[in-house]
Structure formats: structure tokens, C-alpha cells
N, CA, C and O of each residue as an XYZ file, in Angstrom:
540
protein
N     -45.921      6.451      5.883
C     -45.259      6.779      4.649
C     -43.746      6.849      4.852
O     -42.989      6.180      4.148
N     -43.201      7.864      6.055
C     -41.926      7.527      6.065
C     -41.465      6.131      6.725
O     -40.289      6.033      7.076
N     -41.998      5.476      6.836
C     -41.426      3.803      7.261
C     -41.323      3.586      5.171
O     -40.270      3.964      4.658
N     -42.034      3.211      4.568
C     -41.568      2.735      3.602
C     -40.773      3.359      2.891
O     -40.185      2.692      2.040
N     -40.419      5.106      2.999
C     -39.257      5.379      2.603
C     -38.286      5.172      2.590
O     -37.405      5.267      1.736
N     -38.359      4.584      4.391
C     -37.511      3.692      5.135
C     -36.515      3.021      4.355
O     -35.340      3.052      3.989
N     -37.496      2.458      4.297
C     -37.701      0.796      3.769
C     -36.956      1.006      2.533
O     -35.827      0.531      2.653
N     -37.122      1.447      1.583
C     -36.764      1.917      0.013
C     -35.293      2.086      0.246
O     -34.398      1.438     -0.298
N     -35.140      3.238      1.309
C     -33.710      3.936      1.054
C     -32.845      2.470      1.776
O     -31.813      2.073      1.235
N     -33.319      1.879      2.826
C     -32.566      0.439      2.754
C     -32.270     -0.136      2.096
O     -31.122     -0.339      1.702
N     -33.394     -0.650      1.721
C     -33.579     -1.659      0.204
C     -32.022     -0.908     -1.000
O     -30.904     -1.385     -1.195
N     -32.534      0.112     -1.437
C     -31.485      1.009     -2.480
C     -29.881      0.931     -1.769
O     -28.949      0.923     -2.573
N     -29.554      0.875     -0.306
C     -28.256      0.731     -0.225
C     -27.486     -0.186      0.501
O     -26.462      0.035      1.147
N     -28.477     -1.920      0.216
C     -28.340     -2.863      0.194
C     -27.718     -3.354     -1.289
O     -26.786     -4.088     -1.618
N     -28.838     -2.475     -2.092
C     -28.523     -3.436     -3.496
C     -27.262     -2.863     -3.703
O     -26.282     -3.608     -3.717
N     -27.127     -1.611     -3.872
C     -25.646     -1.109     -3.604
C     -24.612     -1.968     -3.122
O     -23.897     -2.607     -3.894
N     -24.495     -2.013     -1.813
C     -23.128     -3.029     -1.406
C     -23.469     -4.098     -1.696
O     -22.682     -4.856     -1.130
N     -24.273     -4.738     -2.320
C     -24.222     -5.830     -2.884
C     -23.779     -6.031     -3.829
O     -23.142     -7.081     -3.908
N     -23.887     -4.973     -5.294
C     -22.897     -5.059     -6.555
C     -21.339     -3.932     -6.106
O     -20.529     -3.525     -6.939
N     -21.302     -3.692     -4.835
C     -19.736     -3.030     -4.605
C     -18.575     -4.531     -4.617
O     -18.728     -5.459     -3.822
N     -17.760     -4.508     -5.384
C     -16.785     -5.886     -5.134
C     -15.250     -5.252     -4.402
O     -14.548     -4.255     -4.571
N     -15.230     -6.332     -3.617
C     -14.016     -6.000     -2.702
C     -12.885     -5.959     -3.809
O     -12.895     -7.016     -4.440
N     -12.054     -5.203     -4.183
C     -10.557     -5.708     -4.933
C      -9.629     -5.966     -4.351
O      -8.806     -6.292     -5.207
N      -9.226     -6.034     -3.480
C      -8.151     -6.098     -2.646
C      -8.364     -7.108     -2.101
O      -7.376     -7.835     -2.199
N      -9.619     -7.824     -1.242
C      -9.830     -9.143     -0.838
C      -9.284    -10.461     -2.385
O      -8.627    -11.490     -2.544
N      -9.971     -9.652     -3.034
C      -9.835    -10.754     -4.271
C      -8.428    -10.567     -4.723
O      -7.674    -11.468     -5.092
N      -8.120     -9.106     -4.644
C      -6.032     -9.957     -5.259
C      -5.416    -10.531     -3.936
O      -4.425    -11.254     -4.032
N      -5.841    -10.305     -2.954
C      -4.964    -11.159     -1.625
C      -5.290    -12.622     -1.816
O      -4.342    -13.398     -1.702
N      -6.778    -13.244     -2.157
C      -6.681    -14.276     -2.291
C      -6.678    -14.965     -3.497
O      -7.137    -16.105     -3.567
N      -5.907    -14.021     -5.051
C      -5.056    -14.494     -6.127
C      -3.815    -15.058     -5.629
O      -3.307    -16.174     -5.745
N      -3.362    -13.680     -4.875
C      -1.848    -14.415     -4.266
C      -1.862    -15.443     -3.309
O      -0.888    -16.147     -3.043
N      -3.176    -15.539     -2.697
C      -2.704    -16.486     -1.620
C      -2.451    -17.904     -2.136
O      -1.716    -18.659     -1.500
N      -3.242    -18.413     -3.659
C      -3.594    -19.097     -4.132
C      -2.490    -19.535     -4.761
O      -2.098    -20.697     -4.660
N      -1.538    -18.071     -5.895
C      -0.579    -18.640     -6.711
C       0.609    -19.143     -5.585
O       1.244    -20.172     -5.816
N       0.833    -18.429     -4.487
C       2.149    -18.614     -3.762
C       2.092    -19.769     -3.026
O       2.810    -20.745     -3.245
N       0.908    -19.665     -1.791
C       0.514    -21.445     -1.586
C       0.976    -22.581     -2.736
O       2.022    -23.228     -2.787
N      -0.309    -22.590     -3.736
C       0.336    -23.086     -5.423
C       1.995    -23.630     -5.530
O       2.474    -24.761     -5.623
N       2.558    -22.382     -5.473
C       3.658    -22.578     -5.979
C       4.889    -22.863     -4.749
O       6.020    -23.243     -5.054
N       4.529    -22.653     -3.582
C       5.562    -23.297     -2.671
C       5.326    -24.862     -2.393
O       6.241    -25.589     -2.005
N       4.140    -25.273     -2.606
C       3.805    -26.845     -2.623
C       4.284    -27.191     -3.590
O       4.725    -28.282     -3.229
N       4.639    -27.055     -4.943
C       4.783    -27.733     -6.017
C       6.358    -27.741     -5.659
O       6.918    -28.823     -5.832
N       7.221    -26.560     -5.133
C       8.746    -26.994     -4.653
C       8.997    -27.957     -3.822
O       9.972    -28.707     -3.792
N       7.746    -27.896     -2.895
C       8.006    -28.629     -1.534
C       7.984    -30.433     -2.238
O       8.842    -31.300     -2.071
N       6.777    -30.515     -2.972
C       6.449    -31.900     -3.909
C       8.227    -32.333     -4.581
O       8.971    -33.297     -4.400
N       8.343    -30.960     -5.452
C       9.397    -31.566     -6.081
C      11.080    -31.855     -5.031
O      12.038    -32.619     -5.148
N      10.739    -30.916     -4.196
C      12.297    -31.252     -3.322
C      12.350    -32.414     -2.513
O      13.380    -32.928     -2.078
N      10.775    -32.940     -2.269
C      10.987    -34.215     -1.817
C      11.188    -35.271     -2.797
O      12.033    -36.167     -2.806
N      10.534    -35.083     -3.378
C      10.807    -36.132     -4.763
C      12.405    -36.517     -5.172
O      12.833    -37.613     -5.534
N      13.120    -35.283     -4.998
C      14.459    -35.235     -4.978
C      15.107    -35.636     -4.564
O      16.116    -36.011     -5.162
N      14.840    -35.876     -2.709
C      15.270    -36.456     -1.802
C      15.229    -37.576     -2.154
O      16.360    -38.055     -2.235
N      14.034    -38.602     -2.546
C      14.007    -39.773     -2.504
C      14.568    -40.295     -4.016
O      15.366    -41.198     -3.766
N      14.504    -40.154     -5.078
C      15.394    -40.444     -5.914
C      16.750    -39.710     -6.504
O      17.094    -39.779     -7.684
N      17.368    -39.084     -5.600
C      18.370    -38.208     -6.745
C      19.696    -39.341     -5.962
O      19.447    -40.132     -5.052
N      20.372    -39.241     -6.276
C      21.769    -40.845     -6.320
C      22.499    -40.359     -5.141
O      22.665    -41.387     -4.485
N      23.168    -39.136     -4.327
C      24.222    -38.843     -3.732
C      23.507    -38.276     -2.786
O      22.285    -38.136     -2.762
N      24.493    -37.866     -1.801
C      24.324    -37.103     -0.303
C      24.217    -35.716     -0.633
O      23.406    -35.048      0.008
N      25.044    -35.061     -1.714
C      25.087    -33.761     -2.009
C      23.778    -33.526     -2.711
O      23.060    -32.632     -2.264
N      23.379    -34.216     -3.752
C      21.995    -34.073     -4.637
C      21.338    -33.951     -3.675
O      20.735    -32.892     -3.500
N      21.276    -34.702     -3.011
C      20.113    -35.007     -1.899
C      20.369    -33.775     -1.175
O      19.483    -33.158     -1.767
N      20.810    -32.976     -0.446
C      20.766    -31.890      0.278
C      20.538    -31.042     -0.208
O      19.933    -30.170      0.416
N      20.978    -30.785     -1.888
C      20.554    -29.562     -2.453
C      18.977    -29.889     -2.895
O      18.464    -28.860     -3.334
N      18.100    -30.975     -2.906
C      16.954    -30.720     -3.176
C      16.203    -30.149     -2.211
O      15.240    -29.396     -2.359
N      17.078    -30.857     -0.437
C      16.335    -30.561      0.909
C      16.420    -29.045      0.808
O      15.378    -28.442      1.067
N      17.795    -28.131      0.379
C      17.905    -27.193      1.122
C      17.104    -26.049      0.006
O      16.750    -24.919      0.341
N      16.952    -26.559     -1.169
C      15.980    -25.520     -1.938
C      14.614    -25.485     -1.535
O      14.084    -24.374     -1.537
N      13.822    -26.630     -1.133
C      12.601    -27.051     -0.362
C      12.644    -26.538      0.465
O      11.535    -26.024      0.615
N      13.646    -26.127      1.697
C      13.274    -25.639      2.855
C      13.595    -24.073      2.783
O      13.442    -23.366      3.778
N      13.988    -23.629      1.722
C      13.996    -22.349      1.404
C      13.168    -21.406      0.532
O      12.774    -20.274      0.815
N      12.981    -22.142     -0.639
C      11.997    -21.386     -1.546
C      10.742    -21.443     -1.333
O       9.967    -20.489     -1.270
N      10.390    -23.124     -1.159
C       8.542    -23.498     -0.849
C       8.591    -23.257      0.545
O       7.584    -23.829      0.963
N       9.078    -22.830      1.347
C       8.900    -22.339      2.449
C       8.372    -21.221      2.517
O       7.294    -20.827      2.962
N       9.546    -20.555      1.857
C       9.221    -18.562      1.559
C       7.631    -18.197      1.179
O       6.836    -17.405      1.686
N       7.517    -19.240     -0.070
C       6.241    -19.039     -0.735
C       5.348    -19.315      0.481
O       4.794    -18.369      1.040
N       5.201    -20.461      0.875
C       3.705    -20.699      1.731
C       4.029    -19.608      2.893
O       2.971    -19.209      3.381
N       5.145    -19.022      3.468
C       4.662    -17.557      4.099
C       4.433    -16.582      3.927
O       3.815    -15.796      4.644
N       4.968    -16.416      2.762
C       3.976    -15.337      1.528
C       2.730    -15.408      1.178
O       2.168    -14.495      0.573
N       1.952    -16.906      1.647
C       0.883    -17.351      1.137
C      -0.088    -16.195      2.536
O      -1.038    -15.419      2.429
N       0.849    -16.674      3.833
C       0.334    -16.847      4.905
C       0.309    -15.057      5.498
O      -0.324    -14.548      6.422
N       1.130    -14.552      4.666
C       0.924    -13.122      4.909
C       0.375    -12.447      4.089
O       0.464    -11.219      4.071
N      -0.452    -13.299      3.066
C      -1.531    -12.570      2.575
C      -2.814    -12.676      3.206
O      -3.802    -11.971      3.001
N      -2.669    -13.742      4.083
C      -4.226    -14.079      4.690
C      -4.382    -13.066      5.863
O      -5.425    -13.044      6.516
N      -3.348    -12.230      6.129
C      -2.524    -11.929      7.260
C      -4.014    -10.937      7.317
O      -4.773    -10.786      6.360
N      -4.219    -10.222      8.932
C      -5.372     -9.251      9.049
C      -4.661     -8.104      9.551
O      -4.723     -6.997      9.016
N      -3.965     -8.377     10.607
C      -3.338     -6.862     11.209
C      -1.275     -6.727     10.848
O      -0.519     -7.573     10.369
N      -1.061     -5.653     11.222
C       0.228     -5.486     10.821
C       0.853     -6.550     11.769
O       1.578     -7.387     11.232
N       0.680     -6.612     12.966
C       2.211     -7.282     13.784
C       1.894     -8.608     13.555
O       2.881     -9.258     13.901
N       0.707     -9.612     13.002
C       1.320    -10.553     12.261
C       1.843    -11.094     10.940
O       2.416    -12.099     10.521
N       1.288     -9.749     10.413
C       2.544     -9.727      8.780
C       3.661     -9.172      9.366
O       4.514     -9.863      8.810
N       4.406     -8.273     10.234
C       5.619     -8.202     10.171
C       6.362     -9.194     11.435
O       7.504     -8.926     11.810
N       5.532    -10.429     12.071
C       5.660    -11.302     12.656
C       6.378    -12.330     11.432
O       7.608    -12.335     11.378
N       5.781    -12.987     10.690
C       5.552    -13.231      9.124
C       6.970    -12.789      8.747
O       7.873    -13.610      8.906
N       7.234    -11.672      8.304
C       8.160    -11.291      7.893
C       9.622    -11.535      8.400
O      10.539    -11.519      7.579
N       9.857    -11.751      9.670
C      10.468    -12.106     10.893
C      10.874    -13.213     10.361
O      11.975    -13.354      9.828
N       9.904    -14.186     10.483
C      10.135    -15.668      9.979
C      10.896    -15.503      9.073
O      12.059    -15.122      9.212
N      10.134    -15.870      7.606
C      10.657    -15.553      6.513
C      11.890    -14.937      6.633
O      12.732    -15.660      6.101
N      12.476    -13.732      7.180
C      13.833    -13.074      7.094
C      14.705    -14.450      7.548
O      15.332    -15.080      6.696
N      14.688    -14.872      9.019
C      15.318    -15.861      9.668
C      15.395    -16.849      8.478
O      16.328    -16.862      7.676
N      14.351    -17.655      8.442
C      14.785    -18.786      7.629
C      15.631    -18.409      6.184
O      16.699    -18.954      5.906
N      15.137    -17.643      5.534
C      16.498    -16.955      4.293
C      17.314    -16.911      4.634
O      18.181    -17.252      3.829
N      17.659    -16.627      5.580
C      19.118    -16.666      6.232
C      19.771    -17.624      6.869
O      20.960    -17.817      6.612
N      19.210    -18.255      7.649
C      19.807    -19.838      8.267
C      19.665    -20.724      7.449
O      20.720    -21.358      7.430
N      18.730    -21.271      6.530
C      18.803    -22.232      5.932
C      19.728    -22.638      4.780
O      20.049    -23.825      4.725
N      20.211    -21.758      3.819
C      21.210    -22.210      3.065
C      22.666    -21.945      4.006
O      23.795    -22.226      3.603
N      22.394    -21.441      5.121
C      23.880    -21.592      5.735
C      23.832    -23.192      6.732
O      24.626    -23.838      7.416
N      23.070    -23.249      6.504
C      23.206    -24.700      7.643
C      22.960    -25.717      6.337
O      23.531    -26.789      6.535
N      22.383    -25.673      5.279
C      22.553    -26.280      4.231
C      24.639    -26.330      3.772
O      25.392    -27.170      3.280
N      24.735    -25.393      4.124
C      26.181    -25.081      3.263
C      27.127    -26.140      4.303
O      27.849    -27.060      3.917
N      26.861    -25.667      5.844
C      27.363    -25.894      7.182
C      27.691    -27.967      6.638
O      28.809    -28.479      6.694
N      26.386    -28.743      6.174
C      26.214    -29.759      6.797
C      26.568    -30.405      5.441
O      26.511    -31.620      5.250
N      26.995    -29.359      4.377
C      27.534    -30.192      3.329
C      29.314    -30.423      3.238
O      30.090    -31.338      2.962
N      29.402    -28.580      3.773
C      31.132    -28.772      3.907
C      31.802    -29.592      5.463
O      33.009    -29.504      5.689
N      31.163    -30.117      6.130
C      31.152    -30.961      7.397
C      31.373    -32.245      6.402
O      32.487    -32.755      6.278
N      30.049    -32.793      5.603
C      30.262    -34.034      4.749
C      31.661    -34.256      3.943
O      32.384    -35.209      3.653
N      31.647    -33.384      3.818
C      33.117    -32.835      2.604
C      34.503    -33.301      3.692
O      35.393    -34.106      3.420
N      34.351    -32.600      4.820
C      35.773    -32.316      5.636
C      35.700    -33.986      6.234
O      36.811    -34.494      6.383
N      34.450    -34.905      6.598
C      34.714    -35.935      6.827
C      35.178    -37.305      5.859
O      35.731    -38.380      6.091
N      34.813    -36.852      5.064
C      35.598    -37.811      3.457
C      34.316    -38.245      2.726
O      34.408    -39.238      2.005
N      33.135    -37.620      2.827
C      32.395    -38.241      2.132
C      32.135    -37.710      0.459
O      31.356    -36.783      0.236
N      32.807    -38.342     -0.548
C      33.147    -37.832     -1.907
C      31.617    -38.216     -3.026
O      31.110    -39.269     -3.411
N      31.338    -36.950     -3.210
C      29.939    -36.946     -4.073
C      30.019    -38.023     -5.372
O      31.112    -38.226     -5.902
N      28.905    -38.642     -5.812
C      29.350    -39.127     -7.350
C      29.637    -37.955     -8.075
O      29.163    -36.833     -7.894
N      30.796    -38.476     -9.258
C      30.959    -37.680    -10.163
C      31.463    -38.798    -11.492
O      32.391    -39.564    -11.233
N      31.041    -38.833    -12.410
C      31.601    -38.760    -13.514
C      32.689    -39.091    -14.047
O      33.499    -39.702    -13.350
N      32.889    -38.897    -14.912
C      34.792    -38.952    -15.435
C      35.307    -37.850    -14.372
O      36.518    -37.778    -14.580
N      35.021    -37.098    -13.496
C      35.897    -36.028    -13.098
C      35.723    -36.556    -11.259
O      34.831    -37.190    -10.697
N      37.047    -35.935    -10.725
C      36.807    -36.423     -9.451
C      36.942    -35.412     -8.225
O      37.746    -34.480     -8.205
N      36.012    -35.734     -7.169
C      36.418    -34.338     -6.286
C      37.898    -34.183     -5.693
O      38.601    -35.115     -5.302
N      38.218    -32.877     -5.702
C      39.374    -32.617     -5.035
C      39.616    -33.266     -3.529
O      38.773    -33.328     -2.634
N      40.841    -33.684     -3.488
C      41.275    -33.895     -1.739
C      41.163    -33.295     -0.630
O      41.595    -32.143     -0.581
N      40.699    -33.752      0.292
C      40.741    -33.000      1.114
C      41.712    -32.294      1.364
O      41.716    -31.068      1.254
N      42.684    -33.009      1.742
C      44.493    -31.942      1.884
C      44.554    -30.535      0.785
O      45.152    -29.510      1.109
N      43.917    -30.670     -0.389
C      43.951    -29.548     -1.259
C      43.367    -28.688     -0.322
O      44.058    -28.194      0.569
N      41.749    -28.372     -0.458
C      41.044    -27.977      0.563
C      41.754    -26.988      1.126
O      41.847    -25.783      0.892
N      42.350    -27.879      2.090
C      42.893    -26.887      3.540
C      43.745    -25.950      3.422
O      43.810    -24.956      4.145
N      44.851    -26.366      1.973
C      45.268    -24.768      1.716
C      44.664    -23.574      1.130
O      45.288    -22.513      1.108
């Protein structure tokens, strides 16, 4: 008799964790979904950029938003999948670094283009001289 009580009180707190739903598994992998999502669709469009936008400058500002924003996102993606702390604040590490180097070496390799004479399209309007510049 007590074996199938056993049995019962198993049975009863099986079915239990079976209708318990994780919430927290399920919003980690909402976010993992929208931020993944949404750093690919930058990464899509900054290449896209690359290959048709007309100038050297266009062209770097599509590279350097791609390697900054859809970057950020897919490690946001990647620190939601994250299990223990020291590789989300591993994660975080990253992410800090690249926010920080990338629009400066973006900035670095445009005002280099600039100081060597290479003049963006423009329009009726024209870029300033270099000689201006330097004062």
C-alpha cells in the first residue's frame, strides 16, 4: 500500500513541474531572439552599405555603425544565453572594449583619409582644405 502511495505522491509532483513554466528562461530567450534579430539586420544593412553607398566616407560610416551597433546586439544576444557570472561579465568586457575602440579607429582611419587628400563626394558644396584644417 505504501509503494502506491509512493507512486501517487510521484505521479502528483511530476504533474506539478510539469505545468510549473520557467519565466525567466523564456524572457532570456525573447531577448536572445529580438537582439540576435536585430544586430543581424544592422550587420545585413551595413554591409549592404559598404557595397553600394558612392564614397570612402559613406562607406566607413556604414562599416563603422556595423561594427558597433550589430555587434553590441549579437553580444547582448550572447549574454543572454550566458549561464554563470564570469562569462557575462567576460561578455561585458568585450562589449565595453569594442564601444570604445571602434568608433575611434573608425574616426582614426577617416581623419588619416582626410589629412591624405582624399575629398568625399559632395554636392554643390565642397570639403574644406586641408591647410584650413590645420589651423
Amino acid at each position: 500500500m505504501s509503494l502506491i502511495l509512493a507512486a501517487a505522491t510521484d505521479a502528483a509532483q511530476a504533474a506539478e513541474a510539469a505545468h510549473h513554466i520557467d519565466w525567466w528562461r523564456i524572457i532570456c530567450t525573447i531577448g536572445t531572439l529580438v537582439s540576435m534579430g536585430s544586430g543581424l539586420f544592422f550587420v545585413l544593412a551595413g554591409t549592404i552599405g559598404v557595397l553600394r553607398l558612392p564614397d570612402f566616407y559613406t562607406r566607413l560610416h556604414a562599416a563603422g555603425m556595423t561594427d558597433t551597433l550589430g555587434a553590441e546586439l549579437i553580444l547582448l544576444a550572447l549574454i543572454f544565453q550566458a549561464d554563470n557570472l564570469q562569462m557575462v561579465l567576460k561578455l561585458l568586457l568585450v562589449a565595453f572594449f569594442l564601444l570604445v575602440t571602434s568608433p575611434t579607429a573608425t574616426h582614426a582611419v577617416a581623419h588619416a583619409a582626410y589629412r591624405a587628400g582624399l575629398k568625399p563626394l559632395l554636392g554643390p558644396y565642397r570639403a574644406p582644405d586641408i591647410e584650413e584644417d590645420a589651423t
